[in-house]
PyMOL Python script that loads the backbone (N, CA, C, O; Angstrom):
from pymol import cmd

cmd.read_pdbstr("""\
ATOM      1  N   UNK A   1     -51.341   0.324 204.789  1.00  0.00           N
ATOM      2  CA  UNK A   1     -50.793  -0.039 203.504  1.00  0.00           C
ATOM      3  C   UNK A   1     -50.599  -1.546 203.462  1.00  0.00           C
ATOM      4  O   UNK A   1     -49.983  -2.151 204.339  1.00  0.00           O
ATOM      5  N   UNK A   2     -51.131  -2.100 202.444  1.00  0.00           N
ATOM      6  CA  UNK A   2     -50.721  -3.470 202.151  1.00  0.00           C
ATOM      7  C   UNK A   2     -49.261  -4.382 201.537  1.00  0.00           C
ATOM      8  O   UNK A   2     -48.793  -3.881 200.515  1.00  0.00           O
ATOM      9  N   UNK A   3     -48.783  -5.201 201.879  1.00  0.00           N
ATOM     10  CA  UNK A   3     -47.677  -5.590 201.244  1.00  0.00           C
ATOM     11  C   UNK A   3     -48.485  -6.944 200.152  1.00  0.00           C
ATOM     12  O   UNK A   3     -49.668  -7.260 200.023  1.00  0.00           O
ATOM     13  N   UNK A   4     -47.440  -7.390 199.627  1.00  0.00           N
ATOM     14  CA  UNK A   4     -47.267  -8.879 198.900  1.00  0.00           C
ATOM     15  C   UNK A   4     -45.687  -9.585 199.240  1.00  0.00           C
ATOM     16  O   UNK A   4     -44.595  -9.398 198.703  1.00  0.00           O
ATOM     17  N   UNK A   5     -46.020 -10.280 200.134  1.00  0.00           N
ATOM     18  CA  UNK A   5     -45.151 -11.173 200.621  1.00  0.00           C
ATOM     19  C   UNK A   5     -44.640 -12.476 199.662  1.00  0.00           C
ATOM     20  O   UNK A   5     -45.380 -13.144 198.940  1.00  0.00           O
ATOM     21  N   UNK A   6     -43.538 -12.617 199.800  1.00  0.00           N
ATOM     22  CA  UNK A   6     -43.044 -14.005 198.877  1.00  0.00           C
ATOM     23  C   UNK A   6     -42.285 -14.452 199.693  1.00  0.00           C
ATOM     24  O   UNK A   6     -41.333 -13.908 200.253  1.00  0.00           O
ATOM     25  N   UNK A   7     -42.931 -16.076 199.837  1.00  0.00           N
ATOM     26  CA  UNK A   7     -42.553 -17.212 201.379  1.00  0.00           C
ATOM     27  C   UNK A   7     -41.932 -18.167 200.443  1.00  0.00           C
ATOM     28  O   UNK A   7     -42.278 -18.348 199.276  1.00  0.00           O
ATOM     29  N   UNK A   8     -41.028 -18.730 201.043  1.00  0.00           N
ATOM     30  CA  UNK A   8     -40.378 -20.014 200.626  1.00  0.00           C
ATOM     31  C   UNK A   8     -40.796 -21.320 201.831  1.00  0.00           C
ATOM     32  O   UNK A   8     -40.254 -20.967 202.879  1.00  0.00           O
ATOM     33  N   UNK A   9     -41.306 -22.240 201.987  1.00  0.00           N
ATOM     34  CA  UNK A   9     -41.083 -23.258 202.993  1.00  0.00           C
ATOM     35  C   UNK A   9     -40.566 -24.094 202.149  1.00  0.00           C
ATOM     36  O   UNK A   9     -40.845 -24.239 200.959  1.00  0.00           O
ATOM     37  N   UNK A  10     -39.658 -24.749 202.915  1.00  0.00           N
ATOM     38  CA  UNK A  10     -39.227 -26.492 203.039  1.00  0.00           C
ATOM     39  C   UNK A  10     -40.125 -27.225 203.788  1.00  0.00           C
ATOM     40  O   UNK A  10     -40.468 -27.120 204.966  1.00  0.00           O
ATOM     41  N   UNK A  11     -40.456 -27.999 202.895  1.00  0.00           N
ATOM     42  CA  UNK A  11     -42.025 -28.918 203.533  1.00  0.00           C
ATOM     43  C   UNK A  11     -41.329 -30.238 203.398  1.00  0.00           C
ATOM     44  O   UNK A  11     -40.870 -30.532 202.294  1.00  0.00           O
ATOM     45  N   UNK A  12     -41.188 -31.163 204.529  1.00  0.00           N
ATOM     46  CA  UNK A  12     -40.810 -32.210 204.046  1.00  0.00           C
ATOM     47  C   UNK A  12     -42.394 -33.655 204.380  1.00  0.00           C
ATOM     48  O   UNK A  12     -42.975 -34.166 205.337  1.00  0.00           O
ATOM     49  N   UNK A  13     -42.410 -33.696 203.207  1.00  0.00           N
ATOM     50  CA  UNK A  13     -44.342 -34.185 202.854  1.00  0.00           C
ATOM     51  C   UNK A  13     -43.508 -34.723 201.146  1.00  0.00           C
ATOM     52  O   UNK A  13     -42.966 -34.081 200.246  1.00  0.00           O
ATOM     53  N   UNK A  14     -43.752 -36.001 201.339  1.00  0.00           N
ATOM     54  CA  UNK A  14     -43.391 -36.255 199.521  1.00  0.00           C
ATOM     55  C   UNK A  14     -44.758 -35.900 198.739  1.00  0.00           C
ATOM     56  O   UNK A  14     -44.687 -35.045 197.857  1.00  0.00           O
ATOM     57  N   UNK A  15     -46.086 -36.554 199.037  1.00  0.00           N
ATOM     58  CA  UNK A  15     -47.448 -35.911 197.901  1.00  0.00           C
ATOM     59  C   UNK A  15     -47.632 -34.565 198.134  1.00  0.00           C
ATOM     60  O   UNK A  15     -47.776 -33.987 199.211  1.00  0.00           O
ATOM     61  N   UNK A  16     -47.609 -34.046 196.807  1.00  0.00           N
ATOM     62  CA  UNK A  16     -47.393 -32.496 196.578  1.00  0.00           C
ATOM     63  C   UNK A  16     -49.369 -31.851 196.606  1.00  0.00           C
ATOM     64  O   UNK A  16     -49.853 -30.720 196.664  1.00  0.00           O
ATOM     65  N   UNK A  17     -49.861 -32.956 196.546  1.00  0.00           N
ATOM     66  CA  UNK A  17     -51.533 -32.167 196.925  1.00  0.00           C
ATOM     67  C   UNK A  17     -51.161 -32.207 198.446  1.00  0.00           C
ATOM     68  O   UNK A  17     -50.672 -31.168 198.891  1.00  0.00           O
ATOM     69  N   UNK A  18     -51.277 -32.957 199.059  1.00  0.00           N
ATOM     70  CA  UNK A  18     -51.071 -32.926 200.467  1.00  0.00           C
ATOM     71  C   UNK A  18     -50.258 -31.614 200.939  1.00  0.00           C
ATOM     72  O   UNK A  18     -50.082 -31.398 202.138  1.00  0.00           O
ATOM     73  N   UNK A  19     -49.781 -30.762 199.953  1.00  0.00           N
ATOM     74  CA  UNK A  19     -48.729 -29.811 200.744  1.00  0.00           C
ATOM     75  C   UNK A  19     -49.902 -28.632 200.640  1.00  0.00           C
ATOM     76  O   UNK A  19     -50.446 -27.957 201.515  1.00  0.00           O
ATOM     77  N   UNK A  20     -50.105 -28.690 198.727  1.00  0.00           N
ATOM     78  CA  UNK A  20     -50.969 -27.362 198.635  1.00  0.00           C
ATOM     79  C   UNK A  20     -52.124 -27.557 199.889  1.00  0.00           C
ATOM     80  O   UNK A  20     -52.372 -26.455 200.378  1.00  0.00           O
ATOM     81  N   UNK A  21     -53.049 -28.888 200.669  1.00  0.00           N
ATOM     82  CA  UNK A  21     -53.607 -28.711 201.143  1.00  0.00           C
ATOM     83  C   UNK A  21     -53.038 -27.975 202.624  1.00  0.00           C
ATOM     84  O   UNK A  21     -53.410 -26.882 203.050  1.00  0.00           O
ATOM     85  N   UNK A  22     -52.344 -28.615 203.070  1.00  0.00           N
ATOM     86  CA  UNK A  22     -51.672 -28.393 204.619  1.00  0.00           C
ATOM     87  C   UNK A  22     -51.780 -26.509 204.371  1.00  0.00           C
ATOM     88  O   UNK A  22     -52.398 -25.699 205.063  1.00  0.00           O
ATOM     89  N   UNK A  23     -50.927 -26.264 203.128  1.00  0.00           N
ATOM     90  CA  UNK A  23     -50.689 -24.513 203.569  1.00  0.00           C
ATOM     91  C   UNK A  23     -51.872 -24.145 203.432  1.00  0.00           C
ATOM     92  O   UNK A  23     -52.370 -23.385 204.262  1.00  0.00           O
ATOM     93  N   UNK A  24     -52.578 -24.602 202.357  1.00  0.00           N
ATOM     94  CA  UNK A  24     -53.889 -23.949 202.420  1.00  0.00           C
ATOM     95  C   UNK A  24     -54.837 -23.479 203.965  1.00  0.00           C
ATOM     96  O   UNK A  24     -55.484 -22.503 204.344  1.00  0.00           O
ATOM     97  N   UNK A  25     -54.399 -24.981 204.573  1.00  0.00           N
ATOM     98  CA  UNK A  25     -55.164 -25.022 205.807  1.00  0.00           C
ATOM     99  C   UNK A  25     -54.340 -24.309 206.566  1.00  0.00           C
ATOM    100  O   UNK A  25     -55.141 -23.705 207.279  1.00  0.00           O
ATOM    101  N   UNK A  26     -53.182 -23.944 206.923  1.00  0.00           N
ATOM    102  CA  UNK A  26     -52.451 -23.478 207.676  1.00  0.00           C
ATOM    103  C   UNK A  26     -52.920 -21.793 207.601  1.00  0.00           C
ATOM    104  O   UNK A  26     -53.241 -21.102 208.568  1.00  0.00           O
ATOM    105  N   UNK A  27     -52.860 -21.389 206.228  1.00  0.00           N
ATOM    106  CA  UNK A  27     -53.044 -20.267 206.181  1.00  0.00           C
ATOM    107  C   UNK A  27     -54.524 -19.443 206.601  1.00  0.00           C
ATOM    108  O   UNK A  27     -54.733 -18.380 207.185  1.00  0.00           O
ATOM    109  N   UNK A  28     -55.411 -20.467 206.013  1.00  0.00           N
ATOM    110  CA  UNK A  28     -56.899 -20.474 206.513  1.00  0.00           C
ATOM    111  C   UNK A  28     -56.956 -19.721 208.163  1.00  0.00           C
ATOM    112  O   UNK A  28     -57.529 -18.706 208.559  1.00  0.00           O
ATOM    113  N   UNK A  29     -55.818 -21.042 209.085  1.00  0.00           N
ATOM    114  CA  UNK A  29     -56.407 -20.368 210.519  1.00  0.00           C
ATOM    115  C   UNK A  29     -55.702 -19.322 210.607  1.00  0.00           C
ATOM    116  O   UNK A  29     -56.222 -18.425 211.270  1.00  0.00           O
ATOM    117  N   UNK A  30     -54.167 -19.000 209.944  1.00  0.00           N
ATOM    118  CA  UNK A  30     -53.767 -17.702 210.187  1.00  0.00           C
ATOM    119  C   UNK A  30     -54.334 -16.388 210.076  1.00  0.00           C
ATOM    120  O   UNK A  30     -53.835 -15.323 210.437  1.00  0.00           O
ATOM    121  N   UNK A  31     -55.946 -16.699 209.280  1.00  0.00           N
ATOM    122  CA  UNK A  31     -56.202 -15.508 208.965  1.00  0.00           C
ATOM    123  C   UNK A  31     -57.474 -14.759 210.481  1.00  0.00           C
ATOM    124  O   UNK A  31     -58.429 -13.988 210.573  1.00  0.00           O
ATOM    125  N   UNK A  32     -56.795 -15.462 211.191  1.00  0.00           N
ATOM    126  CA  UNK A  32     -57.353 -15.157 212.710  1.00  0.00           C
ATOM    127  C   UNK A  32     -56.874 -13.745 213.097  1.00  0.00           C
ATOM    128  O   UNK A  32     -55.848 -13.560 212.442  1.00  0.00           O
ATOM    129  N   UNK A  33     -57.140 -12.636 213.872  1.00  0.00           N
ATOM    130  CA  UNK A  33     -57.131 -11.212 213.838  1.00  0.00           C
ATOM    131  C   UNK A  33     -55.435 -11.630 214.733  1.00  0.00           C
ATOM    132  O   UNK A  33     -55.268 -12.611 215.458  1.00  0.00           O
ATOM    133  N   UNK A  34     -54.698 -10.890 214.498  1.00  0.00           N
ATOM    134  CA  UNK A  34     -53.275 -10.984 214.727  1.00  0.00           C
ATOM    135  C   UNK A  34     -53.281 -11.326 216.129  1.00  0.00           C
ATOM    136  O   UNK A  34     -52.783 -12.313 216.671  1.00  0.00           O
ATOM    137  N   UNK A  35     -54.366  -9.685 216.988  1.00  0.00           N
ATOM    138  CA  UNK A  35     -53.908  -9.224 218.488  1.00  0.00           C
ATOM    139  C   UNK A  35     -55.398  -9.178 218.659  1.00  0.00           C
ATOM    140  O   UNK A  35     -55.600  -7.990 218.404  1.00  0.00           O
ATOM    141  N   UNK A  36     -56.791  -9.793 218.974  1.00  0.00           N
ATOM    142  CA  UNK A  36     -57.945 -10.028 218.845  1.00  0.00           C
ATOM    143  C   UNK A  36     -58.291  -9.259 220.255  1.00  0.00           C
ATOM    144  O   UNK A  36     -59.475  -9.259 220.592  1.00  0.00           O
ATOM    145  N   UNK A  37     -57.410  -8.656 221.033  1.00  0.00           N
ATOM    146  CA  UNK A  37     -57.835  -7.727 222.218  1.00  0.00           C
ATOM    147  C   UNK A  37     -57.793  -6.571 221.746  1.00  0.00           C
ATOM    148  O   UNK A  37     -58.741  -5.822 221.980  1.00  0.00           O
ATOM    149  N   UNK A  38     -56.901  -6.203 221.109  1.00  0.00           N
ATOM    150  CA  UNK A  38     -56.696  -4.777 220.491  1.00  0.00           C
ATOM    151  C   UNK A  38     -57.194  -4.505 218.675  1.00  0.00           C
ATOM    152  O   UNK A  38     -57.429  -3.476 218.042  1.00  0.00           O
ATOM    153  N   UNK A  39     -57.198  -5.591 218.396  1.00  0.00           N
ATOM    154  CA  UNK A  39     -57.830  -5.540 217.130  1.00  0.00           C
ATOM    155  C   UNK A  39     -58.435  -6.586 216.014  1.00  0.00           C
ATOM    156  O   UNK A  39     -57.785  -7.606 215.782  1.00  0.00           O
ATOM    157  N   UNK A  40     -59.259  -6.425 215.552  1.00  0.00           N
ATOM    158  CA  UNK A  40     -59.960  -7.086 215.162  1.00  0.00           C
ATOM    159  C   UNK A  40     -60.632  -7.543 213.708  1.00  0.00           C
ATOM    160  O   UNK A  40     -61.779  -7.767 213.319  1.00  0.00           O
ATOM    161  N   UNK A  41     -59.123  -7.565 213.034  1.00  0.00           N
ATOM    162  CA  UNK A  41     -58.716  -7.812 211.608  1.00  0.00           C
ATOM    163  C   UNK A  41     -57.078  -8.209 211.979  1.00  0.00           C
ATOM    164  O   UNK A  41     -56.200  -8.037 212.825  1.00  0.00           O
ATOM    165  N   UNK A  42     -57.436  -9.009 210.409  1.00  0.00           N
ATOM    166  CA  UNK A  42     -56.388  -9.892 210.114  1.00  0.00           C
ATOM    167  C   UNK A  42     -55.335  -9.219 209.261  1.00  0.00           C
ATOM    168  O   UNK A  42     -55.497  -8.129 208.712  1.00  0.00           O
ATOM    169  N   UNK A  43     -53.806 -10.259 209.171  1.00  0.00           N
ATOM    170  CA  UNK A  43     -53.100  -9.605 208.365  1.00  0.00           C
ATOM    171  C   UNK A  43     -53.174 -10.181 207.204  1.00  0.00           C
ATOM    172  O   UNK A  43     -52.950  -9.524 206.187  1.00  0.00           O
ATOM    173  N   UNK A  44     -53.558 -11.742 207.140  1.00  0.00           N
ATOM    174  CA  UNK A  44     -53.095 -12.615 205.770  1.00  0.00           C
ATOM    175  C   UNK A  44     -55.168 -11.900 205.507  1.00  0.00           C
ATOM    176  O   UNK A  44     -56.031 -11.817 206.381  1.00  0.00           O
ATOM    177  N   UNK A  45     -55.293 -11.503 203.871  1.00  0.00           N
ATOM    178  CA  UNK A  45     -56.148 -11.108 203.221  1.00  0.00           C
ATOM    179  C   UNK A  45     -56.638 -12.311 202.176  1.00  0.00           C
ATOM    180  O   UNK A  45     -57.779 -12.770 202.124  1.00  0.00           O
ATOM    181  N   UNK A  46     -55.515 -12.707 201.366  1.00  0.00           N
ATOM    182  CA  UNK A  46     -55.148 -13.563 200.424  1.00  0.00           C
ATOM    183  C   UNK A  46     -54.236 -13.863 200.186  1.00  0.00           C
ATOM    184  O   UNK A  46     -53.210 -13.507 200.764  1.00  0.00           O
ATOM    185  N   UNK A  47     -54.323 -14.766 199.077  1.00  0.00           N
ATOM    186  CA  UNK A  47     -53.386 -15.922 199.371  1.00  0.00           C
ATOM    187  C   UNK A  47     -53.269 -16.424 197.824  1.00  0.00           C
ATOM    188  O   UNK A  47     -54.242 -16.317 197.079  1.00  0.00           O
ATOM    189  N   UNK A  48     -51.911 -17.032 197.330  1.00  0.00           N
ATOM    190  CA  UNK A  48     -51.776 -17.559 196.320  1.00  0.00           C
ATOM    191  C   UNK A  48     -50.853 -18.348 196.410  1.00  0.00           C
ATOM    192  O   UNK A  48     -50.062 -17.773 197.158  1.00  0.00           O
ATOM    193  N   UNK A  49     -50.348 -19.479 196.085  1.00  0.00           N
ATOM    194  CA  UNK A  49     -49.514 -20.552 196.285  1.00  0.00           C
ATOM    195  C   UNK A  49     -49.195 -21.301 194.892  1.00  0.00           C
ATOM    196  O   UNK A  49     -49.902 -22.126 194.312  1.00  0.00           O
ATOM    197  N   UNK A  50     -47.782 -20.727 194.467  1.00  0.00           N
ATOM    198  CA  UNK A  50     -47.174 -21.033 193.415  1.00  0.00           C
ATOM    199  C   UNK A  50     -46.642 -23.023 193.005  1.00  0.00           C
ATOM    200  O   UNK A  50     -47.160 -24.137 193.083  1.00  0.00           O
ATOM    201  N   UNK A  51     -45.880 -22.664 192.757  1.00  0.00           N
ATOM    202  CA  UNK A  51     -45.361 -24.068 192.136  1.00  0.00           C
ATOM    203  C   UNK A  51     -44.801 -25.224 193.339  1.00  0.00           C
ATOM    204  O   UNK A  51     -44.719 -24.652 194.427  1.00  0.00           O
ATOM    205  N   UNK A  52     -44.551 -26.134 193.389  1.00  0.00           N
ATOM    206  CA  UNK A  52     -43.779 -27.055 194.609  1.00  0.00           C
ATOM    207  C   UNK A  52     -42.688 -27.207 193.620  1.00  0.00           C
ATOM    208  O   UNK A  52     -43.082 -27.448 192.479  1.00  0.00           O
ATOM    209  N   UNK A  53     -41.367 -27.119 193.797  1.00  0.00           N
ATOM    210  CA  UNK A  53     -40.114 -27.351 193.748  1.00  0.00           C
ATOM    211  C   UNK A  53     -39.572 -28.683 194.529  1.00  0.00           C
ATOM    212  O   UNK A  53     -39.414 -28.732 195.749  1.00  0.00           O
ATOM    213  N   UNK A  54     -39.344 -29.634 193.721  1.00  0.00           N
ATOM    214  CA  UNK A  54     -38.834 -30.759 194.825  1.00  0.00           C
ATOM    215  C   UNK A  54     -37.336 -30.313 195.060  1.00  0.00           C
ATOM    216  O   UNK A  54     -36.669 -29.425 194.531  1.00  0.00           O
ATOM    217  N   UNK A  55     -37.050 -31.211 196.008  1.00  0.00           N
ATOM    218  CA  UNK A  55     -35.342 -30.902 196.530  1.00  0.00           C
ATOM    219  C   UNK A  55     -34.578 -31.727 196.010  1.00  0.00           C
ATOM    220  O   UNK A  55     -35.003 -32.817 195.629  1.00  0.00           O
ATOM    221  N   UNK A  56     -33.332 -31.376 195.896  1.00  0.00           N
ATOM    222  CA  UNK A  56     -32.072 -32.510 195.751  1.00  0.00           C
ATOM    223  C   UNK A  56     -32.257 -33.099 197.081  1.00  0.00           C
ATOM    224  O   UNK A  56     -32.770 -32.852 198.172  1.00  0.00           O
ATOM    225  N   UNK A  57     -31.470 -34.157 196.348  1.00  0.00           N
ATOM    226  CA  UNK A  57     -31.499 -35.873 197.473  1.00  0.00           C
ATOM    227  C   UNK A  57     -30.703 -35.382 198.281  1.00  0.00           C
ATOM    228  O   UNK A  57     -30.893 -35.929 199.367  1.00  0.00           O
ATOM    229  N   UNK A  58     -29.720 -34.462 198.353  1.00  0.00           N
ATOM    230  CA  UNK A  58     -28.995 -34.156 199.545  1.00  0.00           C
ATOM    231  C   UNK A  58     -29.528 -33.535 200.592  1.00  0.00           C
ATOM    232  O   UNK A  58     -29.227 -33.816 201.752  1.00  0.00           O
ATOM    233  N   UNK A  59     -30.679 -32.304 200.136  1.00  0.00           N
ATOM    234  CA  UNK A  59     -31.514 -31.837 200.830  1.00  0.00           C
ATOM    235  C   UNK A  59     -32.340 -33.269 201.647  1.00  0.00           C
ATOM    236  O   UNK A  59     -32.552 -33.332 202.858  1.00  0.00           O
ATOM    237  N   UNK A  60     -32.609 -34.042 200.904  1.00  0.00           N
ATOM    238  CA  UNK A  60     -33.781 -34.910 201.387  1.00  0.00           C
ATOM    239  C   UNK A  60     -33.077 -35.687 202.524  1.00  0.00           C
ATOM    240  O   UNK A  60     -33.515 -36.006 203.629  1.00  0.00           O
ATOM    241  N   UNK A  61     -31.784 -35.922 201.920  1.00  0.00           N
ATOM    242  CA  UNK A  61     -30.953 -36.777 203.018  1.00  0.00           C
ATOM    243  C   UNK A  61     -30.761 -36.277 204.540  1.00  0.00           C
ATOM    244  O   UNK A  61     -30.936 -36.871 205.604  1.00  0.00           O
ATOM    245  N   UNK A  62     -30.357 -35.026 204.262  1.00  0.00           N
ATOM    246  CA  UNK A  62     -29.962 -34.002 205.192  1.00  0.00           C
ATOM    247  C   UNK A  62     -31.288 -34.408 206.300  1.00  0.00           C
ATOM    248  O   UNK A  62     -31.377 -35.033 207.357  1.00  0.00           O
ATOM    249  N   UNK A  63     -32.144 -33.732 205.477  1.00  0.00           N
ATOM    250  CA  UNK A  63     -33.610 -34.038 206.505  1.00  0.00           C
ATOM    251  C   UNK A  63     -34.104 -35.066 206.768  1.00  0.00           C
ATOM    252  O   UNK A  63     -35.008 -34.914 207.590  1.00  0.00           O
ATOM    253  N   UNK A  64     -33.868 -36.668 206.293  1.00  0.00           N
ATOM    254  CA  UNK A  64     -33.575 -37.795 206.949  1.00  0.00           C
ATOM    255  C   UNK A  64     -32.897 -38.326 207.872  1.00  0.00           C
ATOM    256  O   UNK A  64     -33.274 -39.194 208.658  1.00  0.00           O
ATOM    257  N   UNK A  65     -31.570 -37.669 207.784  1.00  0.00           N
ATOM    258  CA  UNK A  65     -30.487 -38.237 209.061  1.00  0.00           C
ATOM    259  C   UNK A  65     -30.249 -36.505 209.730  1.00  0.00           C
ATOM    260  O   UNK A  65     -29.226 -35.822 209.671  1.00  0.00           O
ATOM    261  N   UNK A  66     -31.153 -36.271 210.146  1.00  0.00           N
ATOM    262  CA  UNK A  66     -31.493 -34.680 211.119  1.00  0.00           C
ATOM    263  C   UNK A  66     -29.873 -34.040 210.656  1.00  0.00           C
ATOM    264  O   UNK A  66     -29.002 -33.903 211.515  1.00  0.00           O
ATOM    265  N   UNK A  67     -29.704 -33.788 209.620  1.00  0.00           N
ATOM    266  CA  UNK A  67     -28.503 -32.898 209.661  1.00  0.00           C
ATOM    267  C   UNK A  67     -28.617 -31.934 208.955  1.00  0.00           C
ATOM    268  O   UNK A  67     -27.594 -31.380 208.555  1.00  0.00           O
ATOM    269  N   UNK A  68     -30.057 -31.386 208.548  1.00  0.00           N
ATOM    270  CA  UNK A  68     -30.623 -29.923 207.770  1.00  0.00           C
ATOM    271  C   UNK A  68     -30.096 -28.938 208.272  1.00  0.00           C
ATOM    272  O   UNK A  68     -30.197 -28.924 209.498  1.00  0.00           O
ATOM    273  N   UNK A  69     -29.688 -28.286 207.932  1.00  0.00           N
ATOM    274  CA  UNK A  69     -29.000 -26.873 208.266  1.00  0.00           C
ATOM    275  C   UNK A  69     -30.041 -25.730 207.804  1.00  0.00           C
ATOM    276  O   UNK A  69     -30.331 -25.717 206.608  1.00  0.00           O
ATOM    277  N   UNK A  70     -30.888 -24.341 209.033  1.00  0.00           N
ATOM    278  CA  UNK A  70     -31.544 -23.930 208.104  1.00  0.00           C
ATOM    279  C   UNK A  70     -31.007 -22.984 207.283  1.00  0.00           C
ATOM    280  O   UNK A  70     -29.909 -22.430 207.329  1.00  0.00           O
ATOM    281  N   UNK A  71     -32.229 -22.829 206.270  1.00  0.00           N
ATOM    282  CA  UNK A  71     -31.551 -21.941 204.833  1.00  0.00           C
ATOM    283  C   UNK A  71     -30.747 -22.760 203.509  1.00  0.00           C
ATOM    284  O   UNK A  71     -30.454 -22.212 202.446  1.00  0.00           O
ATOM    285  N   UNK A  72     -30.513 -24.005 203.812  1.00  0.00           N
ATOM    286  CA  UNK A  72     -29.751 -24.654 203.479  1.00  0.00           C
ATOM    287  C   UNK A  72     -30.266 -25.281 202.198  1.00  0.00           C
ATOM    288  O   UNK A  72     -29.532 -25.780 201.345  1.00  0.00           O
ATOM    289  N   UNK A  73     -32.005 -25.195 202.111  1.00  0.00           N
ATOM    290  CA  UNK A  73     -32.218 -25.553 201.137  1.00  0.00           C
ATOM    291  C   UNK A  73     -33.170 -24.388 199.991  1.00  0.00           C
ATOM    292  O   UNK A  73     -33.959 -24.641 199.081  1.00  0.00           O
ATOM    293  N   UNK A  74     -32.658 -23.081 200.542  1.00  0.00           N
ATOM    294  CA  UNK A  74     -32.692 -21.906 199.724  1.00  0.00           C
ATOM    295  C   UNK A  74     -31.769 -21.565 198.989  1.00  0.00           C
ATOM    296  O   UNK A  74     -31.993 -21.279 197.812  1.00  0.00           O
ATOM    297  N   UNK A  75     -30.319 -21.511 199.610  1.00  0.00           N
ATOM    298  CA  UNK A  75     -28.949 -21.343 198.797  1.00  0.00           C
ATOM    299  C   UNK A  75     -29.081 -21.755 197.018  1.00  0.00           C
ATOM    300  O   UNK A  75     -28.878 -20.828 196.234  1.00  0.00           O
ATOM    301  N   UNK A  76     -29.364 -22.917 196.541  1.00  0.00           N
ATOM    302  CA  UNK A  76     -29.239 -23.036 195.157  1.00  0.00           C
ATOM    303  C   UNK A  76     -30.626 -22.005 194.591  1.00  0.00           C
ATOM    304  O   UNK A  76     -30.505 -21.541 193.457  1.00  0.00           O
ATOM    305  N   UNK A  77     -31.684 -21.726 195.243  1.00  0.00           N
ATOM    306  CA  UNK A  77     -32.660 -20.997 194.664  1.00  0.00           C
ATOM    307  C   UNK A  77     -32.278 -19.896 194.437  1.00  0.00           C
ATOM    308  O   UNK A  77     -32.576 -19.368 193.365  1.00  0.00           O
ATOM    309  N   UNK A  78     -31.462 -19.198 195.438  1.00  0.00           N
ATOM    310  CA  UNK A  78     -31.431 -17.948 195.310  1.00  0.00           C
ATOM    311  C   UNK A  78     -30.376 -17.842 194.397  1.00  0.00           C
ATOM    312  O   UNK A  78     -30.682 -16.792 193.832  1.00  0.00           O
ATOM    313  N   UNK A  79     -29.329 -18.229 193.868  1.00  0.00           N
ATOM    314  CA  UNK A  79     -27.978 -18.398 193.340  1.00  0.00           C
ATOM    315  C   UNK A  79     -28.821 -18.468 191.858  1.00  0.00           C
ATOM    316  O   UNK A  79     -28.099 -18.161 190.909  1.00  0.00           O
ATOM    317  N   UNK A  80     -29.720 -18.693 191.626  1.00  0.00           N
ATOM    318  CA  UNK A  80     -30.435 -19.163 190.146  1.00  0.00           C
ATOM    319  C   UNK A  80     -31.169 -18.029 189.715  1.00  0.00           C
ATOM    320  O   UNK A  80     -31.523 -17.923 188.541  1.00  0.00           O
ATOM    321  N   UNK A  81     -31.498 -16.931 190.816  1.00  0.00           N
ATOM    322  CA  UNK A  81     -32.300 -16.035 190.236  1.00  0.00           C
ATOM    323  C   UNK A  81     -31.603 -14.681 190.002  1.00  0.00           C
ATOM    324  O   UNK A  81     -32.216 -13.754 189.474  1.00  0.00           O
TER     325      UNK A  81
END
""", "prot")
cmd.dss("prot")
cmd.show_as("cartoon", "prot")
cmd.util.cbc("prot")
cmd.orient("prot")
């Protein structure tokens, strides 16, 4: 049975093509067979990659002076939906 997964990353990359590219590419090699001794298919099938959301400056700060906490910059997303 198949799922549809919904990922959040915090990417800290300010040009927003540069991000769609990175996951793009990221996801590309993920689609390598999970366990390639025991089997020989993948889990990621496809792929779709929604909007970039920039962060508040506090977020940005946080992740400038290493004091990101994780999850920390999901809290207002999830509180909105």
């Amino acid at each position: 049975m198949a799922h549809i997964v919904t990922l959040r990353i915090l990417v800290d990359e300010p040009d927003e093509a540069r991000v769609y590219d990175g996951i793009n590419e990221m996801l590309g090699a993920a689609q390598a067979p999970v366990d390639p001794e025991t089997d020989d298919s993948s889990w990621i099938i496809d792929w779709s990659i929604g909007t970039c959301v920039k962060t508040s400056e506090e977020i940005n700060d946080s992740i400038c002076n290493d004091t990101y906490v994780e999850g920390e910059a999901f809290v207002n997303l999830i509180e909105k939906e």
